[in-house]
C-alpha positions as CSV (number, residue, x, y, z in Angstrom):
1,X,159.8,56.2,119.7
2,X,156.7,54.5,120.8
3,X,156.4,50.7,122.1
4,X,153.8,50.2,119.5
5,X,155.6,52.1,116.9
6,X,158.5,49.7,117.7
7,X,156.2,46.6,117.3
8,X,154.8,47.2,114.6
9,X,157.5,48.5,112.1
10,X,160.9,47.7,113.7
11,X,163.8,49.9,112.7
12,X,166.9,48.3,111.9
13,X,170.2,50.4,111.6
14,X,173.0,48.9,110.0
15,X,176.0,50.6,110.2
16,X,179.2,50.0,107.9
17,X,183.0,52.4,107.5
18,X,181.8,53.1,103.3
19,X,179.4,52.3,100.9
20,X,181.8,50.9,98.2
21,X,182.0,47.9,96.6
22,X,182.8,44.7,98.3
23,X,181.4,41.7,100.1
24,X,180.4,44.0,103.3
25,X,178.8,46.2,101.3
26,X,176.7,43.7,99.1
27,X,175.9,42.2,102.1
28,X,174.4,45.4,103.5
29,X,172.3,46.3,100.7
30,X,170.7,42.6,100.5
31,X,170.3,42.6,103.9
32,X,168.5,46.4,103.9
33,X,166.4,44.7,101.1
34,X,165.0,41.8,103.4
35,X,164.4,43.9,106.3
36,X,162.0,46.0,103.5
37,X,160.6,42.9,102.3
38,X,160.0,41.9,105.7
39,X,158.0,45.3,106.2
40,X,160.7,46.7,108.8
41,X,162.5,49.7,108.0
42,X,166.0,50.2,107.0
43,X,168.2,52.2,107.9
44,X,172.3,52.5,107.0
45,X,175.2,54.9,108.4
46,X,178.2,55.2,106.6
47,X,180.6,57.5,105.0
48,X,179.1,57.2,101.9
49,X,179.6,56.0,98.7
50,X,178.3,54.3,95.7
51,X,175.9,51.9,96.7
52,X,173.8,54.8,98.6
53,X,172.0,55.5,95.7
54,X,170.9,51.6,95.2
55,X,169.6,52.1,99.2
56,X,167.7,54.7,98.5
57,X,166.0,52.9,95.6
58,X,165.5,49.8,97.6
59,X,163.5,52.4,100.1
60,X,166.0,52.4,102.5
61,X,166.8,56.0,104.5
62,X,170.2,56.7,104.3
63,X,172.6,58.8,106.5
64,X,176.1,59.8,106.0
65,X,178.3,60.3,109.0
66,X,182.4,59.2,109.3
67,X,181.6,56.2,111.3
68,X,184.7,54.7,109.4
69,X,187.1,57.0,111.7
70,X,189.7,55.3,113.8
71,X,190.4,58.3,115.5
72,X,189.4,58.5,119.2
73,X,189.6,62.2,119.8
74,X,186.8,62.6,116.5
75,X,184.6,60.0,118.4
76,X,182.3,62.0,121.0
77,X,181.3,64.2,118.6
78,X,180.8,61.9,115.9
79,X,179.0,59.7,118.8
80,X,176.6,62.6,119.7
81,X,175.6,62.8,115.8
82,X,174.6,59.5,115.6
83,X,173.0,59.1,119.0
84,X,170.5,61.6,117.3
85,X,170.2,59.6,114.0
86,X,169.4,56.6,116.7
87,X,166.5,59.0,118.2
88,X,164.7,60.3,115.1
89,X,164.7,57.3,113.8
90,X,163.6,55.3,116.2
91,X,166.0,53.1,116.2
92,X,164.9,48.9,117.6
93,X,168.4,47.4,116.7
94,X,171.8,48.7,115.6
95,X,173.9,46.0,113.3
96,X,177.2,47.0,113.0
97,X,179.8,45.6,110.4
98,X,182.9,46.4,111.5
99,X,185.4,47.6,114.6
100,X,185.5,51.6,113.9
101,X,181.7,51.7,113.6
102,X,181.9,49.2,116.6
103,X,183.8,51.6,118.7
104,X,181.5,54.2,118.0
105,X,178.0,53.2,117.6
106,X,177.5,50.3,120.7
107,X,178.5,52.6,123.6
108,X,175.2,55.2,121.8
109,X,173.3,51.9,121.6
110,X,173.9,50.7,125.2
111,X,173.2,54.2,126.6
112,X,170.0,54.7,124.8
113,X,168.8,51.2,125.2
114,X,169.0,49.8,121.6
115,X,169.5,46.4,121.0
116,X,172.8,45.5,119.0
117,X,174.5,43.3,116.3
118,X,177.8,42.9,115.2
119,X,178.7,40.9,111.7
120,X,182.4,39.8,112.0
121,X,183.7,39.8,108.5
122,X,187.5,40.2,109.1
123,X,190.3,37.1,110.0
124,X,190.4,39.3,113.4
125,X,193.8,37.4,114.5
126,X,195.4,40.1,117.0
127,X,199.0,40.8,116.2
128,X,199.4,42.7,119.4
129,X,197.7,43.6,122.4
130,X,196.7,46.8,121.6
131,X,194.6,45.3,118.3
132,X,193.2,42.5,121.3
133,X,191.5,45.2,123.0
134,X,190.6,47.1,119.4
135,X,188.9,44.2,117.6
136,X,187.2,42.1,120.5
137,X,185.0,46.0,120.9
138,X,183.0,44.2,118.8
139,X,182.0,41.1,120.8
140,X,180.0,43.0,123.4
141,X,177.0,43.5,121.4
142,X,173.9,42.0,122.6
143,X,174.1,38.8,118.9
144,X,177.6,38.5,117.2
145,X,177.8,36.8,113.7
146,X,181.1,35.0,112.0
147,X,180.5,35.0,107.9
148,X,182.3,31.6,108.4
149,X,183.3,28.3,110.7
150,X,186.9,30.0,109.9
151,X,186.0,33.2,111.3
152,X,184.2,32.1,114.7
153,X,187.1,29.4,115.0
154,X,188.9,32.3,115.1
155,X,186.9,34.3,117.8
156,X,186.9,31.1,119.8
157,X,190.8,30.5,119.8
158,X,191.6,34.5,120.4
159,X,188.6,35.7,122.5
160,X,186.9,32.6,124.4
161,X,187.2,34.7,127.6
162,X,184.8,37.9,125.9
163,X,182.5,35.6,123.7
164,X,181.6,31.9,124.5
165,X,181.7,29.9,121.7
166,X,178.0,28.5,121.5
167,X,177.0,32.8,121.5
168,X,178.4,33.0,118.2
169,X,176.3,32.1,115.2
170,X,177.7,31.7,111.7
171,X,175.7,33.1,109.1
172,X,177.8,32.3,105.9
173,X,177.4,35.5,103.1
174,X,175.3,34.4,100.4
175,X,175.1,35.3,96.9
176,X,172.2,36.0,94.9
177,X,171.5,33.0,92.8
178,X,169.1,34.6,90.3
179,X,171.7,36.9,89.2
180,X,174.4,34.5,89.4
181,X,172.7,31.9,87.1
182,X,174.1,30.0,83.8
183,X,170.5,30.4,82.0
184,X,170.4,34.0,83.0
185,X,173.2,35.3,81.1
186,X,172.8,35.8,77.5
187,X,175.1,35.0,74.4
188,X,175.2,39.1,74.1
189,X,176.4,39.5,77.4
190,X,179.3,36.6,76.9
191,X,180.7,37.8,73.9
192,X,180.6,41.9,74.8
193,X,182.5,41.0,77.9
194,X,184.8,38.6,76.0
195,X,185.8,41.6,73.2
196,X,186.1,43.9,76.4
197,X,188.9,41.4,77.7
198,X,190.8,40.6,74.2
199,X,190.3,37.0,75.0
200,X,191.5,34.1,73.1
201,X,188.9,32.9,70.6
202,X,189.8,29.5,71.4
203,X,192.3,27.3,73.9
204,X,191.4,27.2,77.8
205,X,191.0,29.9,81.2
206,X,192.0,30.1,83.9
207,X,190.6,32.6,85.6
208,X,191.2,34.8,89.2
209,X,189.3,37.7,89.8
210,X,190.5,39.7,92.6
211,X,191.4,43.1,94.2
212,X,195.3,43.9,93.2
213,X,196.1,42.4,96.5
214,X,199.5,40.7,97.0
215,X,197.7,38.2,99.3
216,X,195.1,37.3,96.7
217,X,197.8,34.7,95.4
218,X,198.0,36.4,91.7
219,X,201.9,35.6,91.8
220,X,201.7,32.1,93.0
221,X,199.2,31.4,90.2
222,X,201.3,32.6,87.4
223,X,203.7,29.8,88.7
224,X,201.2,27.3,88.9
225,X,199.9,28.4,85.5
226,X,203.6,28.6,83.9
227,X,204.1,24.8,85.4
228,X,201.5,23.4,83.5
229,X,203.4,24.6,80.2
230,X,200.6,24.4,78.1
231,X,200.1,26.8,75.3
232,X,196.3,26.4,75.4
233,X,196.1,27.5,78.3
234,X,195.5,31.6,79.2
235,X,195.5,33.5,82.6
236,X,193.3,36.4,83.2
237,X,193.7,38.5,86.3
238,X,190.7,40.0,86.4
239,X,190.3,43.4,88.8
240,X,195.0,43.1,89.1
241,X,194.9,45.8,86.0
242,X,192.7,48.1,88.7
243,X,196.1,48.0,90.5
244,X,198.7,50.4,90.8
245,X,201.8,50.7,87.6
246,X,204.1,49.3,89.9
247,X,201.7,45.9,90.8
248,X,201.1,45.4,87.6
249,X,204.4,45.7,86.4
250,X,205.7,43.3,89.1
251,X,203.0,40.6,87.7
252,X,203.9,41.3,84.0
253,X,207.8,40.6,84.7
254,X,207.1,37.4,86.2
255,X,205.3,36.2,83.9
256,X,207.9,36.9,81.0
257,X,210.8,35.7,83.8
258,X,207.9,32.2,83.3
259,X,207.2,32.6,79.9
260,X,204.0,33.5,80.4
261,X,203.6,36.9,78.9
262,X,202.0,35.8,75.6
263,X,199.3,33.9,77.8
264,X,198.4,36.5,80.5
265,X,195.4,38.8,80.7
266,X,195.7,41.7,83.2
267,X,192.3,43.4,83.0
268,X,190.3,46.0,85.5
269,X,187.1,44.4,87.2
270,X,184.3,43.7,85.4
271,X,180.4,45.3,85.9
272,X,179.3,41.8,84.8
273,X,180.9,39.2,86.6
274,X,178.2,36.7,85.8
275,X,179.2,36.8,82.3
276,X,182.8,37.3,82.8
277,X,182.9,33.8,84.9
278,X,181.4,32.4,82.3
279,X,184.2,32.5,79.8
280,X,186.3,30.7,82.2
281,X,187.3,27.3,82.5
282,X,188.1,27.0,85.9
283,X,188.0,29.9,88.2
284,X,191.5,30.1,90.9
285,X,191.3,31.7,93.9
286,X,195.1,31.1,95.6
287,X,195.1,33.5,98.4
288,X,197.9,33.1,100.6
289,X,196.5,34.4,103.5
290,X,193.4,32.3,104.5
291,X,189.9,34.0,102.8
292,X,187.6,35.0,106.1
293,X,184.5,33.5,103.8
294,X,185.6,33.4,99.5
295,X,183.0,34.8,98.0
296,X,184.9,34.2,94.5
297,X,183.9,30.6,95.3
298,X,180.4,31.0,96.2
299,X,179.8,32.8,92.4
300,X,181.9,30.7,90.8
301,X,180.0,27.6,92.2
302,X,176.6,29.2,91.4
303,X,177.9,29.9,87.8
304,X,178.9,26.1,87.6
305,X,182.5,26.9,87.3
306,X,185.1,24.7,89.0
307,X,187.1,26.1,91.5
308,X,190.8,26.0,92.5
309,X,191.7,27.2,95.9
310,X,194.2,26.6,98.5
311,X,193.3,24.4,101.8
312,X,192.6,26.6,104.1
313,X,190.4,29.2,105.3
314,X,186.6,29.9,104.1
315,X,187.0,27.8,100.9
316,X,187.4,24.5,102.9
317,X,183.3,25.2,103.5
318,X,182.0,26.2,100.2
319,X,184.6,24.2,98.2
320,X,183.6,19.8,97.8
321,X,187.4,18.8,97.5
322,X,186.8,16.3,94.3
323,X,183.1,17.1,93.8
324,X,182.6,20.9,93.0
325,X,186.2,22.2,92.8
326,X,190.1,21.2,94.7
327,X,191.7,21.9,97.3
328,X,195.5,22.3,97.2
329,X,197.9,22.6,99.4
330,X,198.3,26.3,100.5
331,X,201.0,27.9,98.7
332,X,202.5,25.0,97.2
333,X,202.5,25.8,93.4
334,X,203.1,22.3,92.5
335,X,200.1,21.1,94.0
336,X,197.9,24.1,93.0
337,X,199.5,23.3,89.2
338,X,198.5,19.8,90.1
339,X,195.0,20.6,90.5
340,X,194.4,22.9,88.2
341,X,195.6,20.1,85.4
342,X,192.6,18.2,87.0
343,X,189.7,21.0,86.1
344,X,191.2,21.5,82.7
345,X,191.3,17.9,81.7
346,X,187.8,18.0,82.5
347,X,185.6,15.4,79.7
348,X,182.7,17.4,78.8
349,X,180.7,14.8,80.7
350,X,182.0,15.5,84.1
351,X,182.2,19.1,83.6
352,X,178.6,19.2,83.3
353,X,178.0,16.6,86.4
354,X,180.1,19.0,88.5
355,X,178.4,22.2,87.1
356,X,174.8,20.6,88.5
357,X,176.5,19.6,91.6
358,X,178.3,23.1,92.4
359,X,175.2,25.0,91.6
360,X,173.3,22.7,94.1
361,X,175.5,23.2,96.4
362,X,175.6,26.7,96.7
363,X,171.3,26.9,96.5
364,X,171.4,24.8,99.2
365,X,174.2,26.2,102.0
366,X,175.1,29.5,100.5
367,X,171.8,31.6,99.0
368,X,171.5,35.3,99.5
369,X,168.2,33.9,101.0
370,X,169.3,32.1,103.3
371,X,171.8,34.5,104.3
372,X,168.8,37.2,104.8
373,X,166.9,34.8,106.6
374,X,169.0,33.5,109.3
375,X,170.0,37.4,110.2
376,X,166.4,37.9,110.4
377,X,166.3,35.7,112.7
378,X,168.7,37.0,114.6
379,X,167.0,40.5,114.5
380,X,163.2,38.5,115.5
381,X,164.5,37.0,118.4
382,X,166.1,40.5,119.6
383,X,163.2,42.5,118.9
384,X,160.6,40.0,120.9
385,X,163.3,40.1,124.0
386,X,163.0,43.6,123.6
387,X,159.1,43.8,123.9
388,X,159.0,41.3,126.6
């Protein structure tokens, strides 16, 4: 590629292990979208899958190549493949998102003189040497970004020796507040989604969408839920019924072992989760394992909702303890009980103080915009030490 090609329409290359859904991936496509609006060109490598098609709408080129393999011996040929991806693209920066794309995209970069960024979205805690020296691949490109505090805390505590802590930049994920917008959802949309999840007509929800995870805290919750002992009150796992027979078998005997059957919801994930926050009362999110970012908190806060969520981890930034949500102890299911008797006694009055508060609060510090416009940032400041 040209130096003048390169100035004027940089070519960013993200590259990520699949194109399905999740916060990676929703991240990717937003950020391809900026680097279009910005009048760049985007570019993503990935195995594939379903959000390839959205790319290629946005006007981004897409390539598919196993980047997501963790096999060494695969590598040098999947390495040579890309390295000529790299070239007819003209490639001016490669973002990677995660440590098997890490592994095989920044030695290509480095050899061929590409400027590099890696997004750290995982709680990257080694468990033993051999994942030391597997995840820290990703601190030696060129800008590294944490999606949270928690995250580069993280980095710093495990990897201070590979990555100082003042070369890390947080860049929290952001979600799109336009599409996650009270005023934006229609009554149509509220009650098709309702009839979809054979909800209650009246009482209360509670409310944790999640992957059928055991980590997501859906267990824990049915406790907390059961302790209240309020028959106004229904739980609706949304995304557990996408689970395997057996998961969902586990969470349906515990709630009849805490009387909860007649009050529990297990449905698959929803296409509108706009409107499906919007039936709830207070949204949970009770992972036992400390969230790298939340981003059930973000959407939840943008929708207004209140939010429940343990002490730790990524919620501790997007969550005002008192003010747009609580904060309970982490796996204490009295506490998490506790405070989830505080968002349903909620006077109609407060609920609406706290719905203007939560929203601000997530326009403000957690906006797809901002998101997109710190990383291009980070991409600007690469590309002009690159022409200098």
């Amino acid at each position: 590629m040209s130096e003048s090609h390169s100035i004027t329409r940089p070519v960013i290359v993200q590259i990520l292990p699949a194109l399905n859904r999740g916060g990676v991936e929703r991240g990717t496509v937003e950020i391809a979208r900026a680097i279009i609006d910005r009048g760049y060109k985007a570019v993503v490598v990935s195995n594939g899958g379903l959000f390839e098609s959205q790319l290629v709408k946005l006007g981004a080129t897409v390539h598919r190549l196993p980047v997501h393999s963790k096999n060494p011996i695969r590598w040098p040929l999947i390495r040579s493949r890309l390295a000529s991806i790299l070239q007819s693209e003209g490639a001016d920066i490669v973002h990677v998102r995660s440590r098997a794309p890490a592994w095989i995209a920044l030695p290509v970069a480095k050899r061929l003189s590409i400027a590099t960024v890696a997004t750290i979205h995982s709680k990257f805690v080694p468990q033993n040497a051999i994942k030391h020296i597997y995840n820290r691949k990703m601190l030696k490109a060129d800008s590294v970004i944490a999606i949270s505090d928690f995250i580069k805390s993280i980095i710093v505590k495990y990897y201070r020796q590979h990555r100082p802590a003042d070369s890390v930049t947080v860049i929290h994920r952001g979600v799109d507040t336009a599409i996650f917008d009270p005023s934006s959802v229609t009554q149509y949309r509220i009650i098709r989604e309702a009839e979809r999840l054979n909800l209650p007509e009246d009482g209360y929800i509670v409310m944790l969408p999640a992957r059928p995870t055991s980590w997501k805290g859906h267990e824990v919750l049915i406790n907390a839920v059961a302790a209240l002992n309020r028959l106004d009150v229904t739980l609706l796992l949304l995304g557990a019924g996408d689970g395997s027979p057996r998961f969902v078998a586990g969470l349906e005997h515990l709630a009849r072992k805490t009387g909860l059957d007649g009050r529990l919801r297990i449905a698959a994930s929803s296409d509108d989760m706009p409107s499906a926050l919007m039936l709830a009362d207070v949204i949970a999110m009770p992972s036992v394992v400390p969230e790298p970012f939340g981003r059930v908190a973000v959407e939840a806060g943008a929708m207004g909702r209140p939010i429940v969520a343990f002490n730790h981890g990524g919620a501790i930034e997007s969550v005002l303890n008192g003010q747009t949500g609580w904060l309970a102890e982490p796996r204490d299911i009295a506490d998490l009980s506790n405070a989830l008797g505080k968002a349903l006694d909620l006077s109609q009055a407060k609920r609406s103080k706290l719905a203007k508060k939560a929203r601000a609060h997530i326009i403000k510090s957690f906006s797809k915009e901002k998101m997109c416009q710190k990383t291009l940032e980070i991409y600007d400041e690469l590309l002009q030490k690159r022409a200098g």
